[in-house]
C-alpha positions in Angstrom: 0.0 0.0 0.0 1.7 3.4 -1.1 1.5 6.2 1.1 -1.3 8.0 -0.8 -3.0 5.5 -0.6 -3.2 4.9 3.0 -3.5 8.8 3.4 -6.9 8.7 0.7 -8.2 5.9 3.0 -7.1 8.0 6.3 -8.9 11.0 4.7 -12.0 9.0 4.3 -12.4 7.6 8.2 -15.1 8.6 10.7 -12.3 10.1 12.9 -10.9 12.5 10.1 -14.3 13.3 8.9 -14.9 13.8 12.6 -12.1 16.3 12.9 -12.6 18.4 10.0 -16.2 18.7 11.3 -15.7 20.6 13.7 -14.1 23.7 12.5 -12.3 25.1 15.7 -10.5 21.6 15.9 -7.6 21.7 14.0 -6.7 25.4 15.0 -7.1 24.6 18.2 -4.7 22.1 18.2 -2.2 23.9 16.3 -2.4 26.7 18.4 -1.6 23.4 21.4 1.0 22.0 19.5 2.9 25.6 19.0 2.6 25.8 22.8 4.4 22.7 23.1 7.2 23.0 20.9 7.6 26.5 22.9 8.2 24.5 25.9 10.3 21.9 24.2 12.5 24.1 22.8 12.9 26.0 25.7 13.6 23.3 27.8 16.1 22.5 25.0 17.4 25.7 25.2 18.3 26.2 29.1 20.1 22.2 29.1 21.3 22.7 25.6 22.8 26.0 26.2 24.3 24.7 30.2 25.6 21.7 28.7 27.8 24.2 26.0 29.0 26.3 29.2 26.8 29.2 27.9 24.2 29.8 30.8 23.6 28.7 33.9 27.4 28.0 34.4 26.8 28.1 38.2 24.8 24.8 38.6 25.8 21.2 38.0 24.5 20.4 34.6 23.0 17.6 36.5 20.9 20.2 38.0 19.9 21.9 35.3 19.0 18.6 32.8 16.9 17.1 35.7 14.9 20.5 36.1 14.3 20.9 32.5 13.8 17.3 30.9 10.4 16.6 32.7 9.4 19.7 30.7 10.9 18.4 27.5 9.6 15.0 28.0 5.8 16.3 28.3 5.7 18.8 25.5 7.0 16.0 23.3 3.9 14.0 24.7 1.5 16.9 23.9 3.4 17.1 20.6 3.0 13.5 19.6 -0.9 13.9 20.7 -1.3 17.3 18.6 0.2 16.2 15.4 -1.9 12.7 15.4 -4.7 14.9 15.4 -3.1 16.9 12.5 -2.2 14.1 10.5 -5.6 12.1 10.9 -7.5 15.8 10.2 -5.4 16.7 7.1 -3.4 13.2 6.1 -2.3 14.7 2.1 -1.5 17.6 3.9 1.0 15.9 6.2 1.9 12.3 4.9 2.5 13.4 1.7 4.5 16.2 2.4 8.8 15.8 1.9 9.5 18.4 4.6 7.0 16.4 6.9 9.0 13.6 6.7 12.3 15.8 7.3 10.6 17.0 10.8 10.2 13.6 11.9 13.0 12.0 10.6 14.4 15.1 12.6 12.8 14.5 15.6 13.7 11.1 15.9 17.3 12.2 15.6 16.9 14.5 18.6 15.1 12.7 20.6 17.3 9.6 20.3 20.4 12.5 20.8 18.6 13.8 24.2 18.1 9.8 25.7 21.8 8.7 24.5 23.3 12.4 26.2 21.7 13.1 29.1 20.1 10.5 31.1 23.7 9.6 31.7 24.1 13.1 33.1 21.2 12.3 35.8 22.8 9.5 37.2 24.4 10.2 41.0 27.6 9.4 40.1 27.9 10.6 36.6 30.7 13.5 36.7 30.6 15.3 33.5 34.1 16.3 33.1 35.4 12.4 33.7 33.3 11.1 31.0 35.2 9.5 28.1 32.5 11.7 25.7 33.5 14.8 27.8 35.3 16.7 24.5 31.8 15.9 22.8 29.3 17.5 25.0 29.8 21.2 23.6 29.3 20.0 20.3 26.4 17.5 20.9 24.6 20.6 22.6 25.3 22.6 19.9 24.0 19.6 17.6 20.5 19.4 20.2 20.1 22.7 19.8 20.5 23.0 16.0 17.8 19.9 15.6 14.8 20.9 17.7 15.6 24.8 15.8 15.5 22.5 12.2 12.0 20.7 13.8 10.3 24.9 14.1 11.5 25.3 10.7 10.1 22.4 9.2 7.0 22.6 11.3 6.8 25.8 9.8 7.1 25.2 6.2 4.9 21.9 6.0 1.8 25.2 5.1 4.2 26.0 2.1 5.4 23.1 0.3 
């Protein structure tokens, strides 16, 4: 089954009729899912930006990672709820969009990047500066950063391509 296919038989459920029903729906939940990438990306930002010895240089990145990834970890929750709705409302518009499939190829990439670099940084005895990756964090920061930036942009252009 090709993937307009499955998006012509998406389009055609009760659900997506459902949601493009009700008109306020789907701005509603775009105006939700811009809320949550807010969040995200701040959360992003303060660890991101801690772990690259930018800001907040006078607390332990532990500290700073385990206030701001509960934050990061929700909004990607609301995020993966929102665009579900999206994609079931408007499938041609998302499914068979390229830069769709950048965003989430993109957000895979940083959220796989955000479990692999800091859940090791929560651990008790984790001691940033001993790590064997330790020459790598200022980079992979820079790299976090520079991905959930690339997820707005695509988010963004999905209305124009």
């Amino acid at each position: 089954m090709s993937l307009e296919t499955f998006s012509y038989g998406l389009y055609d459920t009760p659900i997506s009729v459902g949601i493009r029903a009700i008109s306020w729906l789907i701005p509603m939940v775009q105006s939700i899912h811009i809320i949550a990438i807010a969040v995200l990306v701040g959360s992003a930002l303060v660890m991101d930006l801690r772990l690259a010895g930018v800001l907040a240089t006078d607390e332990s990145p532990r500290t700073v990672v385990r206030r701001h990834l509960p934050w990061l970890w929700s909004a990607l929750a609301v995020l993966l709820l929102t665009g579900l709705v999206m994609v079931t409302g408007e499938p041609y518009r998302e499914l068979l969009n390229t830069t769709f499939w950048y965003k989430m190829g993109t957000v895979l990439f940083a959220f796989v990047l955000t479990l692999l670099f800091r859940y090791p940084i929560l651990h008790p005895e984790f001691k940033l500066e001993h790590a064997r990756w330790s020459l790598l964090v200022k980079p992979l920061a820079w790299v976090s950063l520079a991905a959930w930036i690339f997820v707005i942009y695509c988010g963004r252009w999905i209305a124009y391509t």
